[in-house]
C-alpha positions as CSV (number, residue, x, y, z in Angstrom):
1,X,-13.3,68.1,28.0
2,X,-13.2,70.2,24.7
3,X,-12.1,69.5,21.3
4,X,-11.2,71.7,18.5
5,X,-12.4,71.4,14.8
6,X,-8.1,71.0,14.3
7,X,-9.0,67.5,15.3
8,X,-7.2,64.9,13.6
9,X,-5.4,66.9,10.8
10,X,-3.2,68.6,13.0
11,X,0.0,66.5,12.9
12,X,1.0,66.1,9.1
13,X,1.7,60.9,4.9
14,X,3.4,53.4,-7.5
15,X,4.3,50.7,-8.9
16,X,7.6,51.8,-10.2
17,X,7.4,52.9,-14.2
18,X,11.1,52.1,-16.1
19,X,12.5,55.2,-17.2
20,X,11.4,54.1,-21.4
21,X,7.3,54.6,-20.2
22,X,9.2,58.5,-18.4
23,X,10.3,59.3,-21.6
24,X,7.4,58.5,-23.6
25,X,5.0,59.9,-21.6
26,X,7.0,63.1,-21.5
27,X,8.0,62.9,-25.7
28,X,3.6,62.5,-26.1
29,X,2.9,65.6,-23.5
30,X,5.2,67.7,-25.3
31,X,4.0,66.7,-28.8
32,X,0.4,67.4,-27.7
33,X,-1.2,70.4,-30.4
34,X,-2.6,72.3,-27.0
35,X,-1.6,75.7,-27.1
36,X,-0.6,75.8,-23.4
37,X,2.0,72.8,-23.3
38,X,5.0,74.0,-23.0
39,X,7.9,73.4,-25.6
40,X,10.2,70.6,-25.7
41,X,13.2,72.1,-24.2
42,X,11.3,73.6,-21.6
43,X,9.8,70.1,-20.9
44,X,13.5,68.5,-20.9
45,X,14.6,71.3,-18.3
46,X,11.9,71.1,-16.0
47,X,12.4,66.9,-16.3
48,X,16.2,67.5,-15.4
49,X,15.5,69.6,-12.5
50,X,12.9,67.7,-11.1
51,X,15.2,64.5,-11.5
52,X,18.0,66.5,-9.4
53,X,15.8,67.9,-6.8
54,X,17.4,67.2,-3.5
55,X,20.1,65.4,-5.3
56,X,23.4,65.1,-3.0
57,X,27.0,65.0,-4.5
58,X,26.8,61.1,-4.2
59,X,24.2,59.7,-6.8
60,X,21.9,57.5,-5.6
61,X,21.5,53.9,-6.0
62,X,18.7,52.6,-7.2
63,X,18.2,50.4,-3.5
64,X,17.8,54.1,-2.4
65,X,15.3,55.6,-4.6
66,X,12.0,54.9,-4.2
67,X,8.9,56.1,-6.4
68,X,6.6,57.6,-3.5
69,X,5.9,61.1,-5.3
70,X,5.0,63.2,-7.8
71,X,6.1,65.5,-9.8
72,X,3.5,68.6,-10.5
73,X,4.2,70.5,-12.9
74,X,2.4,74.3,-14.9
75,X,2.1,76.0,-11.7
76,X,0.2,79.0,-11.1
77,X,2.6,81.7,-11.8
78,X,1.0,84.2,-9.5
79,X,1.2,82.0,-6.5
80,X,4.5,82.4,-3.7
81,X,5.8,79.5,-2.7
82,X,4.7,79.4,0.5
83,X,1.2,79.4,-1.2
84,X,2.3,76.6,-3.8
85,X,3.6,74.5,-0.4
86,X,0.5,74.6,1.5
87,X,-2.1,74.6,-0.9
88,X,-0.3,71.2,-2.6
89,X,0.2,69.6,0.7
90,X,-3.5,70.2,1.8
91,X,-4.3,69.0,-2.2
92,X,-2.5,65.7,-1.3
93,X,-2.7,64.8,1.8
94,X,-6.5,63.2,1.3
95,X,-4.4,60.7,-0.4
96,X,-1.8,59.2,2.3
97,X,0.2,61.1,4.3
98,X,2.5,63.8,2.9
99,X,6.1,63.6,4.4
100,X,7.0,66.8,2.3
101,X,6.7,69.1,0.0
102,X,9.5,70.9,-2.0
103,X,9.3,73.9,-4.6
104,X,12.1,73.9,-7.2
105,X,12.8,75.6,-10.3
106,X,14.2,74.3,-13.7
107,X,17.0,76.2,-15.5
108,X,14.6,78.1,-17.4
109,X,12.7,79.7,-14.0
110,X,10.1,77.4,-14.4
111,X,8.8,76.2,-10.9
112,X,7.8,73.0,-10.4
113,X,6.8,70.6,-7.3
114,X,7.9,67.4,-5.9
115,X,5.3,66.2,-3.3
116,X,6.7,62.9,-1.7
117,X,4.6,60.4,0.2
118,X,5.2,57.8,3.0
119,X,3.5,54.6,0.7
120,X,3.9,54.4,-2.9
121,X,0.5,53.4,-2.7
122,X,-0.4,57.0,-1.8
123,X,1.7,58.1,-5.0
124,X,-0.4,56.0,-7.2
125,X,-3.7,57.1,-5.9
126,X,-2.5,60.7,-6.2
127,X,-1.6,59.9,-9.8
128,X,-5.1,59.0,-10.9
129,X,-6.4,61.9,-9.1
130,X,-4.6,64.7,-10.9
131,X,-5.6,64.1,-14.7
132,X,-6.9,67.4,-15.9
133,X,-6.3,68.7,-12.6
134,X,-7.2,72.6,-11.5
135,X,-5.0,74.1,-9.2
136,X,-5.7,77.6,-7.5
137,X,-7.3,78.0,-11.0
138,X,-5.0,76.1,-13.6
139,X,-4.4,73.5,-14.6
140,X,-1.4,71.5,-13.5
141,X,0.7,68.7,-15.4
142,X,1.5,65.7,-12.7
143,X,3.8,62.9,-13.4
144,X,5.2,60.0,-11.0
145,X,8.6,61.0,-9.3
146,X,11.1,58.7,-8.0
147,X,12.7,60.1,-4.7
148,X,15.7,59.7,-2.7
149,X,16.3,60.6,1.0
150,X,17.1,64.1,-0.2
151,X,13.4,64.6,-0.8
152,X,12.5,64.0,3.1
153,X,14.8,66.2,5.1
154,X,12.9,68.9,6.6
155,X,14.1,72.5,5.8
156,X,15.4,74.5,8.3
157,X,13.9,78.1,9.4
158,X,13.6,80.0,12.5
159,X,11.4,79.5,14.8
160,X,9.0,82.8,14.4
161,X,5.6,83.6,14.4
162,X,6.2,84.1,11.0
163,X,7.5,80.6,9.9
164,X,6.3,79.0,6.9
165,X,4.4,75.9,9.2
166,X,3.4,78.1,12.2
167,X,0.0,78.0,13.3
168,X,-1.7,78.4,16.7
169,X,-1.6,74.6,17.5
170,X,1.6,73.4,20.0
171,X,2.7,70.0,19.2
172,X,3.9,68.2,22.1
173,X,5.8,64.6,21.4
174,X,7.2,62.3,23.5
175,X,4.8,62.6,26.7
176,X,4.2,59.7,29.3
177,X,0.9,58.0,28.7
178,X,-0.6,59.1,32.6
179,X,0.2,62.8,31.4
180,X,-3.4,64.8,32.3
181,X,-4.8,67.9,30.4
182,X,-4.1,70.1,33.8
183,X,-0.3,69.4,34.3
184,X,0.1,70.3,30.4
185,X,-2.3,73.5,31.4
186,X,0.2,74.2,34.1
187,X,3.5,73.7,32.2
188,X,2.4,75.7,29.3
189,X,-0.4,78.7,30.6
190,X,2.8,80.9,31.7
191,X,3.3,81.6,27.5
192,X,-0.4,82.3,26.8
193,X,-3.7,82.1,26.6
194,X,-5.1,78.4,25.8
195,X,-8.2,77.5,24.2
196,X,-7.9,73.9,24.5
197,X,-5.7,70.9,24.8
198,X,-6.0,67.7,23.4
199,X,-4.3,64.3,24.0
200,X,-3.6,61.8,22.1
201,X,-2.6,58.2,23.7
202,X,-0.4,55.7,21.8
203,X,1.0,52.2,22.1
204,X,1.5,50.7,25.4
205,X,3.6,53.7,27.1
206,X,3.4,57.1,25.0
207,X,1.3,60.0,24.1
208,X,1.8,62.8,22.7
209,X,-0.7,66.8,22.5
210,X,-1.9,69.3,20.9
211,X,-2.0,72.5,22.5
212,X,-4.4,75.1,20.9
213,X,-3.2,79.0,21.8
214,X,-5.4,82.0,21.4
215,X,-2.3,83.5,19.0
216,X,0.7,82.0,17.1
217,X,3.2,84.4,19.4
218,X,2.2,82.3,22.3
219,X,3.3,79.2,20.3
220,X,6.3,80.9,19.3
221,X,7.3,81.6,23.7
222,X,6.4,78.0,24.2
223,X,8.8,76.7,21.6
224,X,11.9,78.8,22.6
225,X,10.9,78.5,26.6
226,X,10.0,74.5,27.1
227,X,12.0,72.7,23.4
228,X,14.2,70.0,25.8
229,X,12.8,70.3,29.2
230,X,10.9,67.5,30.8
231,X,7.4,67.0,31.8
232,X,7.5,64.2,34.3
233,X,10.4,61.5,33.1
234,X,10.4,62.3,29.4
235,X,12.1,64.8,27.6
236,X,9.3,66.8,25.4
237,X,9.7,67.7,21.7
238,X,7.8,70.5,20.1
239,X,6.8,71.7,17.2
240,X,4.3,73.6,15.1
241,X,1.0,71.4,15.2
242,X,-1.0,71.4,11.4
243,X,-4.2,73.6,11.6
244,X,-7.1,72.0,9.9
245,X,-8.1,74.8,7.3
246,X,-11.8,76.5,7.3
247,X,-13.0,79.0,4.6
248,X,-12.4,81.7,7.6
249,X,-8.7,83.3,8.2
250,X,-7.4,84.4,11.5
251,X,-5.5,87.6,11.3
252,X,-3.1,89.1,14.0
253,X,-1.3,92.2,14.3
254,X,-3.7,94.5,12.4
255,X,-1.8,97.9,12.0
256,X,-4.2,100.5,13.1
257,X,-4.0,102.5,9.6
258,X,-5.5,99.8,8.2
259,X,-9.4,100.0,7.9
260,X,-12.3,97.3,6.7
261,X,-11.9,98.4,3.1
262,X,-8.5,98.2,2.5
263,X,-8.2,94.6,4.0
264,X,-11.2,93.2,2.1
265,X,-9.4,95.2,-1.4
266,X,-6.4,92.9,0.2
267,X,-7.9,89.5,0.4
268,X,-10.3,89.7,-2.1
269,X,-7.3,89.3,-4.6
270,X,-7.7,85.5,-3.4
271,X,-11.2,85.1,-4.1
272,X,-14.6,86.3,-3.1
273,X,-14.7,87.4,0.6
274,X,-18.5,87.1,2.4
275,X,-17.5,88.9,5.3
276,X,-14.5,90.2,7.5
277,X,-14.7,92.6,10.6
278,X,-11.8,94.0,12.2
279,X,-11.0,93.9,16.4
280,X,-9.7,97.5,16.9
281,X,-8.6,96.8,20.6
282,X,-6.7,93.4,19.9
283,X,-5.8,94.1,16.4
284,X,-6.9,90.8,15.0
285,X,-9.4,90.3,12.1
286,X,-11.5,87.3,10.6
287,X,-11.8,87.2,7.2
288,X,-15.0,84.9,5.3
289,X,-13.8,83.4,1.7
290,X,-17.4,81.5,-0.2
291,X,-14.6,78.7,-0.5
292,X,-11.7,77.3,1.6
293,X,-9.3,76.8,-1.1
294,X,-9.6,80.6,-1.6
295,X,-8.6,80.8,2.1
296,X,-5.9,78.5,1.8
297,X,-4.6,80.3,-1.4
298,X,-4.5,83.7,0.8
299,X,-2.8,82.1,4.2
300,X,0.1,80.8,1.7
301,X,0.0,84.4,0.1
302,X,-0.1,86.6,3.3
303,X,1.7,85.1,6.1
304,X,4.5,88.0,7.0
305,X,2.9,90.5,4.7
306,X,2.9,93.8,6.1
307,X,-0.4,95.7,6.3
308,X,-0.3,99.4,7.3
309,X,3.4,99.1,8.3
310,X,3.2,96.3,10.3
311,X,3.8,92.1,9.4
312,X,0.4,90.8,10.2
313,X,0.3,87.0,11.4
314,X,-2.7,84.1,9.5
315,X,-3.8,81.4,10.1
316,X,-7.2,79.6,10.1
317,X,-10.1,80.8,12.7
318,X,-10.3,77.9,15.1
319,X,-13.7,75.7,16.1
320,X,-14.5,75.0,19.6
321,X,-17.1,72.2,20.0
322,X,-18.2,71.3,23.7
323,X,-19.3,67.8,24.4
324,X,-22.0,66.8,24.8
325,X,-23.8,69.4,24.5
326,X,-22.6,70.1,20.8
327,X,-22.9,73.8,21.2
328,X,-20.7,75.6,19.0
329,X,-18.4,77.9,20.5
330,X,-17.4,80.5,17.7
331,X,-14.1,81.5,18.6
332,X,-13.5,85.7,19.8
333,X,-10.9,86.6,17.3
């Protein structure tokens, strides 16, 4: 059986400061003589906003808060938000597990980010990481943020090949443990070409899989097709699995108008490219960045761009290693 380089990172995870240590550690950032710290009203208006994110009509109590997140805040102007969201949640998520991430903006404009995790253990160890942290190239101001359940309800989008979380990779939740890599071959093969499929068995009568498809439209059929039918007993769930990011971008949809130049000017706005090369006759592209948080910077950035007149699809080129003979397997487009 084969497994993909998406591996484990697929499926995306303190102590409580009293609100005197907030406000003094905000009052001594503003104060600060550095030329780039923003003023105190703009301080006070991105604190304001970041303490309403998410907010309901209702205020919390303080049994529902809890402080599992941080606050970021000086974010690279230049970036979308899509690009803010997953470069941040691939930034964190080496800390605990990152149940969200959310881009708001004070009343000023300024943007800011509240990146919540499931432990506030997490939240602490992300805390101690970010001093005189760079982001995309600058540097970001990160402060402890106490969340409510506002902060972990998933946003709602349609289901498209150009969703903010799609990717090539098919979650699919909720299977019976016997479930074998050919009947989930022969469920889903009618919506695309597979590259691989990977199981993972839990607890005592579970599983759940990750099926990797040779393009995100193929995803896309398998969600609208197959969301609430059954494989054996269980009724599936699906969803967009997480893509492991590479230094190399996947590119679908390549409008024939555009040529090699044009979409290395395009990507090389992200960072330096090594190498791309275009597939004329499927229209997909790989594109080499010297480093993957250039790559990841450019998936945020181009994902439903249009190139040439057409909305290309990215994600990250995908890894096949065969066991156990270890040969590499350097996916065709």
């Amino acid at each position: 059986r084969s497994v993909t380089g998406d591996g484990s990172e697929r499926n995306p995870s303190g102590s409580k400061s009293d609100s005197s240590g907030s406000r003094s550690s905000s009052s001594s950032s503003s104060s600060s003589s550095s030329s780039d710290s923003p003023s105190p009203s703009r301080s006070k208006l991105v604190e304001k906003a970041a303490s309403e994110a998410g907010s309901t009509s209702t205020q919390p109590t303080n049994s529902d808060k809890r402080q599992v997140g941080i606050c970021v805040t000086k974010l690279p102007a230049r970036s979308s938000d899509t690009s803010l969201r997953d470069g941040l949640f691939h930034e964190y998520k080496k800390h605990g597990k990152v149940t969200s991430v959310h881009i708001n903006k004070a009343d000023d404009g300024e943007r800011f980010a509240i990146v919540s995790f499931r432990k506030p253990e997490d939240a602490s160890k992300a805390m101690e990481a970010s001093q005189d942290k760079m982001f995309f190239g600058t540097k970001i101001s990160v402060k402890p943020h106490e969340a409510d359940d506002a902060d972990f309800r998933p946003i709602e989008t349609e289901l498209d090949e150009f969703h903010p979380k799609s990717t090539r990779t098919l979650f699919v939740g909720n299977l019976e443990k016997e479930t074998s890599i050919q009947e989930l071959v022969d469920k889903f093969r009618p919506y695309g070409d597979i590259i691989d499929v990977d199981i993972k068995r839990q607890g005592a009568a579970s599983a759940y899989a990750f099926v990797q498809y040779a393009d995100i439209v193929s995803v896309v059929k398998s969600l609208r097709a197959m969301e609430g039918e059954h494989i054996g007993a269980n009724k599936i769930k699906l969803g967009f699995g997480k893509s492991m990011p590479t230094n190399c971008v996947w590119i679908d949809n390549i409008s024939e108008n555009v040529s090699d130049t044009y979409l290395n000017r395009q990507f090389s706005r992200f960072g330096e490219v090594t190498y791309s090369i275009i597939d004329r006759v499927k229209g997909r592209s790989l594109v080499y960045f010297t480093n993957m948080e250039n790559a990841i910077f450019s998936v945020g950035e181009m994902r439903a761009r249009s190139l040439g007149g057409k909305k290309i699809h990215v994600s990250y080129k995908i890894f096949v290693i065969l066991i156990p003979k270890c040969i590499a397997l350097f996916e065709p487009y």
